[in-house]
C-alpha positions in Angstrom: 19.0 117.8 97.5 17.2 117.9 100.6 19.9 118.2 103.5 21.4 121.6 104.6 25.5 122.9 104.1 26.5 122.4 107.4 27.0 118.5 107.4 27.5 115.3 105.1 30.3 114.9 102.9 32.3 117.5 103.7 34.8 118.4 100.4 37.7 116.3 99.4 41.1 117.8 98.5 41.0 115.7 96.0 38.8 116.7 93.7 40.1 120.5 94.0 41.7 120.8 90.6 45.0 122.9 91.2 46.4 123.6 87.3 43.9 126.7 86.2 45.3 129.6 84.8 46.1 132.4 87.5 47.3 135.8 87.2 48.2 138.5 89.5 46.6 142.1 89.3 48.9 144.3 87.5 49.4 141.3 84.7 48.4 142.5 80.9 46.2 140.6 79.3 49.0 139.9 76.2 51.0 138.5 79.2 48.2 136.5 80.3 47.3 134.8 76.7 51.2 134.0 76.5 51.3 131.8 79.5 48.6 130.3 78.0 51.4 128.8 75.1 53.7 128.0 77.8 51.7 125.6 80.1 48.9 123.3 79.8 46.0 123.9 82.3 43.3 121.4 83.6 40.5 123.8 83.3 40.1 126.7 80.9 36.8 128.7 82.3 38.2 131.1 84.5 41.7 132.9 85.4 41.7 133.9 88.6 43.9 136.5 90.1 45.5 136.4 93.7 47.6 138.8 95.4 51.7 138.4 96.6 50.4 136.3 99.5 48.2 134.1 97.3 44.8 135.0 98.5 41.8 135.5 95.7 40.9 138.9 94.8 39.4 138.6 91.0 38.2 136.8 88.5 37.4 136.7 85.2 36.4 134.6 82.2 38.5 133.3 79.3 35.8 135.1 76.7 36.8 138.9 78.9 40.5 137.8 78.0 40.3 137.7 74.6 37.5 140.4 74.3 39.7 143.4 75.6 43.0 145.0 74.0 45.8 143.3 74.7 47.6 146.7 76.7 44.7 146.3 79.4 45.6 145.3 82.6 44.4 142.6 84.8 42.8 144.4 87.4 40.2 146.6 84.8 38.5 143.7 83.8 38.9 141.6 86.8 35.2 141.1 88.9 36.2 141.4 92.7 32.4 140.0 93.7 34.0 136.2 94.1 31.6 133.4 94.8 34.0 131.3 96.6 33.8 128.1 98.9 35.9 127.5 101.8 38.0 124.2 102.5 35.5 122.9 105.3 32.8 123.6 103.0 30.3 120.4 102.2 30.3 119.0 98.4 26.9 120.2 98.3 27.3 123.8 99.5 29.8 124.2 96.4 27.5 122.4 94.0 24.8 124.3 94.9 26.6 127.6 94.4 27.8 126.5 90.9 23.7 126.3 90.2 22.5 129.5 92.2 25.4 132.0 90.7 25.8 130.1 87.2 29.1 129.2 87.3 31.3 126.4 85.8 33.5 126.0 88.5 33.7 127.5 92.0 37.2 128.6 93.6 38.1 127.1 97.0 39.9 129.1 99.5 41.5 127.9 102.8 40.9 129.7 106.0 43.4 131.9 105.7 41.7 133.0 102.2 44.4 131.5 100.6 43.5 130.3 97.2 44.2 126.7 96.7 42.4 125.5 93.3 39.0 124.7 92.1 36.4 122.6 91.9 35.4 121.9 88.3 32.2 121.5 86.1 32.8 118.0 85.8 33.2 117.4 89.7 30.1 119.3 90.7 28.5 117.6 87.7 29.5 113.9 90.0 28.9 115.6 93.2 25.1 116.6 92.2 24.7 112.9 90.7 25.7 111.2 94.2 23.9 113.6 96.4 20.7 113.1 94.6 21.4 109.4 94.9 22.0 109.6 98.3 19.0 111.5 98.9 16.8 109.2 97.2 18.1 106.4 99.7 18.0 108.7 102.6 13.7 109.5 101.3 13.3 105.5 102.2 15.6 105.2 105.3 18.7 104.3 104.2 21.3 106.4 105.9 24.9 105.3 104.5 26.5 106.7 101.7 25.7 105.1 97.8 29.7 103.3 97.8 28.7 101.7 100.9 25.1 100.9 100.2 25.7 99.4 96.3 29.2 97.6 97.8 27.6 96.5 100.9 26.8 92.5 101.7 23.2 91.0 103.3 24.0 91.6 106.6 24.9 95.3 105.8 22.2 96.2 104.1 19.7 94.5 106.6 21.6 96.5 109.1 21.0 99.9 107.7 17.0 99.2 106.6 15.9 97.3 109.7 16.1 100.2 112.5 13.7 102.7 109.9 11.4 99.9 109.0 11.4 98.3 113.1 10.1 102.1 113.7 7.4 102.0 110.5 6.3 98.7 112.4 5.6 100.1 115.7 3.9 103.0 114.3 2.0 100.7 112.1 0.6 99.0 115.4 -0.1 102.5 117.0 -2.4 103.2 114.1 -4.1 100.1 114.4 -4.7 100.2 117.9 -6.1 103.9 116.7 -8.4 102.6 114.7 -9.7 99.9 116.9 -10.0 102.6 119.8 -12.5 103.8 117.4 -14.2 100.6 116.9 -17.9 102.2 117.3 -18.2 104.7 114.9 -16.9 102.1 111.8 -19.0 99.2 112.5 -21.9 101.2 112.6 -20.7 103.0 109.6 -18.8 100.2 107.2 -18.4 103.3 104.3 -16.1 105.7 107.0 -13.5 102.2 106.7 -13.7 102.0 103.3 -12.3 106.1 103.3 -9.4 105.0 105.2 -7.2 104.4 102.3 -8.0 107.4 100.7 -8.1 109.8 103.7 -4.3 108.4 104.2 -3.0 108.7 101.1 -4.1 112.3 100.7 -2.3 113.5 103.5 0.9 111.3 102.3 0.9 112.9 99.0 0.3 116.2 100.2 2.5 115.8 103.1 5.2 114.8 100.3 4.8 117.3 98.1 5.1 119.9 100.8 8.4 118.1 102.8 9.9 118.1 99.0 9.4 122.2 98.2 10.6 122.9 101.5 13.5 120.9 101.4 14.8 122.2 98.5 13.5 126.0 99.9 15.9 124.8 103.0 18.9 124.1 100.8 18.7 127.1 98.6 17.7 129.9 101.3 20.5 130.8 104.0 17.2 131.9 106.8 14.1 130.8 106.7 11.2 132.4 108.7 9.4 129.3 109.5 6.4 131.1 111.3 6.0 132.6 107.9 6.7 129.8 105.8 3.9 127.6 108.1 1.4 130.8 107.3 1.7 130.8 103.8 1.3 126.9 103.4 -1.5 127.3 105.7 -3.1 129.2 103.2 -2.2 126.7 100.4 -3.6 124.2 102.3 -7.1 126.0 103.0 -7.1 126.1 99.1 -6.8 122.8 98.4 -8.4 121.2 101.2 -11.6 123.5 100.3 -11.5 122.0 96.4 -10.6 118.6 97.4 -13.4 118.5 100.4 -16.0 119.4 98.0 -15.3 116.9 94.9 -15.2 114.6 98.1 -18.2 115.5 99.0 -20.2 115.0 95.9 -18.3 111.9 95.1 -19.7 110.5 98.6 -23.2 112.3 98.0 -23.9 111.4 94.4 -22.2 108.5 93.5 -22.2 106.5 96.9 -25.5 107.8 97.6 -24.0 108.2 101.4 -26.0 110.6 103.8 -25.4 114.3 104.2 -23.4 113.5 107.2 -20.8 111.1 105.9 -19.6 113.9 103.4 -19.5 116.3 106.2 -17.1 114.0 107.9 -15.2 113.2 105.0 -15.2 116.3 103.7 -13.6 118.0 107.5 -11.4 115.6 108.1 -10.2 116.0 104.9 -9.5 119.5 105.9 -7.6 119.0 109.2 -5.8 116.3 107.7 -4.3 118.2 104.7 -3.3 121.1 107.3 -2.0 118.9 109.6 0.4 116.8 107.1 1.9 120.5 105.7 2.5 121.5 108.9 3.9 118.1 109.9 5.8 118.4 106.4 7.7 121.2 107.2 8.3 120.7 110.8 9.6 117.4 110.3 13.1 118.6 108.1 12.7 122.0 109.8 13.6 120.0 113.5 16.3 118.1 111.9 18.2 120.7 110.4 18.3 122.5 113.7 19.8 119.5 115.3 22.5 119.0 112.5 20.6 115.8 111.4 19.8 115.0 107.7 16.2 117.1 106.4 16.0 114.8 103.7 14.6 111.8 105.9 11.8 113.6 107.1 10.5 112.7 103.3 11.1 109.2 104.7 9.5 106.6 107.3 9.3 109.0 109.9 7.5 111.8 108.3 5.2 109.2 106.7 4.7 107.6 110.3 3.6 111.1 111.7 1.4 111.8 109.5 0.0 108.4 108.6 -1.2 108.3 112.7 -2.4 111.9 112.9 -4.5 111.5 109.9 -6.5 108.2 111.5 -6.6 110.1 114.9 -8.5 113.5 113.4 -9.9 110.9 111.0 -12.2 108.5 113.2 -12.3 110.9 116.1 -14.2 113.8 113.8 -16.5 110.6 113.0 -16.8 110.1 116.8 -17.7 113.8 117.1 -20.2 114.2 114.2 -22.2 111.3 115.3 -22.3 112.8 119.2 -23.5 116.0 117.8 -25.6 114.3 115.3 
C-alpha cells in the first residue's frame, strides 16, 4: 500500500458501523453484560466508553468484561491509550492502524472528538483488498479507482493507459537516441550491445525492489529522514553492486572469453547503475508524497523511465571513457 494518509479515498460514513456496545465510566461491569440481553450489537470486540458529551475516553475488550468481578467499575479496567481515527481520515490510514496496533476494529471520532462508531474487521478487511488492487493498477499507470477501471468501456480505459504509456514512448526514443549518441564505442565493441538487456534489467529490478521497501517504509513511518534513509541504501547498494560486479566479471572473463577491459566496464557500470536506480527509487515516491501525489506510481512508468535512461547514459558513456583512458 504504497501511497501516504494524507490523500485518496478519504473514509465513508458509510461504512462506520454505529450499533457497538458503549458504556459510560462509572458503569459496572454486571450493568454492562445486562445491556448486552437487552439489545443486539453489530460488532462484539470492543465496548467503548464516552463521557456526558459523547467524546471517547476508554476502551476495552469483551474478554476484560467477562474476566473481572462483576462489582468492578468501568473506568478500572478501561485503557485510556485509544488508537482512534478521525472523520477526515483516509481508508487506508485506519486500515493501516488496525495492522500496526493489532486491532479488530478502530473507533472514529469527529473533530470535535465526538465518538461516532467504528470501522470493523470486516471493512478494513475490504478496504486493504481494494487498496492493494488499486495500487497494483497505479504500479502500471492506471490512475482511476478499481469500480471505474473493471466498469469502465474502450474509450475509458484507452483514456486512462494512453497518457503513461505516450510518456514510456518518448522516453523510449530518448534512450534510443542515447544509445545511438554512443554509436562508436558499440560497433567497435558488438559484446557492450549484447549487455544492454542485462545492464537494464538490473537496475529495473533493483530499482523495484528498493521503490517497494520504501513505499511501504513511507506508509508505515509518520517522518522519514530521507538523507538517512539514501545513506543506508547507499551502503546496501555498495554490497550488492560489489557481489554482482564480480560474478559479472568472471561471467564476461571466463565464459565469454572477453578482455580484461570489457569486465572492467561491465563490472563499473554495474556499480553506478545499481546506486543510481536506489537513489532514483526512493526519490521518485519520496518527491510525490511531498507534492500530495500518489508514491505508489513511482513503481510505475515513470520510475522505470528514469532509470531505464540513466542506466544507458552511465552505461555507454563509462564505455566511452574506458576506451579513452585505455
Amino acid at each position: 500500500m504504497p501511497k501516504n494518509s494524507q490523500n485518496y479515498n478519504k473514509l465513508d460514513e458509510n461504512i462506520i458501523t454505529r450499533n457497538i456496545p458503549i458504556a459510560s465510566a462509572e458503569d459496572k461491569i454486571f450493568d454492562v453484560v445486562q445491556s448486552f440481553s437487552k439489545k443486539r450489537f453489530d460488532d462484539l470486540n470492543y465496548v467503548y466508553v464516552v463521557d456526558k458529551e459523547q467524546k471517547l475516553i476508554g476502551v476495552f475488550s469483551i474478554k476484560e468484561l467477562f474476566l473481572n468481578p462483576k462489582d468492578k467499575k468501568v473506568k478500572e479496567i478501561m485503557k485510556n491509550d485509544i488508537v482512534k481515527a478521525h472523520l477526515n481520515s483516509t481508508q487506508e490510514k485506519v486500515a493501516i492502524l488496525a495492522l500496526k496496533n493489532n486491532l479488530k476494529a478502530i473507533p472514529i471520532v469527529d473533530e470535535n472528538d465526538k465518538f461516532l462508531g467504528i470501522v470493523s474487521s470486516d471493512s478494513i478487511l475490504k478496504i486493504l483488498h481494494l487498496e492493494n488492487v488499486e495500487d497494483f493498477l497505479r504500479s502500471a499507470g492506471i490512475g482511476s479507482s478499481v469500480r471505474e477501471t473493471l466498469e469502465g468501456d474502450s474509450f475509458f480505459l484507452a483514456k486512462v493507459r494512453i497518457p503513461w504509456l505516450i510518456l514510456g514512448l518518448v522516453g523510449g526514443a530518448f534512450a534510443a537516441f542515447v544509445v545511438e549518441f554512443f554509436e562508436a564505442p558499440l560497433k567497435s565493441h558488438f559484446i557492450l550491445a549484447s549487455f544492454i538487456p542485462l545492464i537494464v534489467y538490473i537496475a529495473d529490478a533493483v530499482g523495484s525492489q528498493t521503490q517497494t521497501l520504501f513505499i511501504r517504509n513511507l506508509v508505515f513511518e509518520e517522518k522519514i529522514n530521507i538523507f538517512n534513509y539514501i545513506i543506508k541504501e547507499i551502503k546496501t547498494g555498495l554490497m550488492i553492486s560489489l557481489i554482482l560486479g564480480l560474478i559479472l566479471f568472471g561471467i564476461v572473463m571466463f565464459l565469454f572469453k572477453a578482455d580484461f577491459v570489457i569486465g572492467l566496464i561491465l563490472a563499473i557500470s554495474l556499480l553506478f547503475t545499481i546506486l543510481i536506480a536506489m537513489i532514483v527509487g526512493v526519490s521518485t515516491p519520496w518527491f510525490l508524497n511531498k507534492f500530495k501525489k500518489d508514491p505508489a506510481i513511482g513503481a510505475g512508468p515513470f520510475g522505470t523511465i528514469i532509470r531505464d535512461i540513466l542506466t544507458l547514459i552511465i552505461y555507454l558513456g563509462v564505455s566511452s571513457l574506458i576506451f579513452w583512458l585505455f
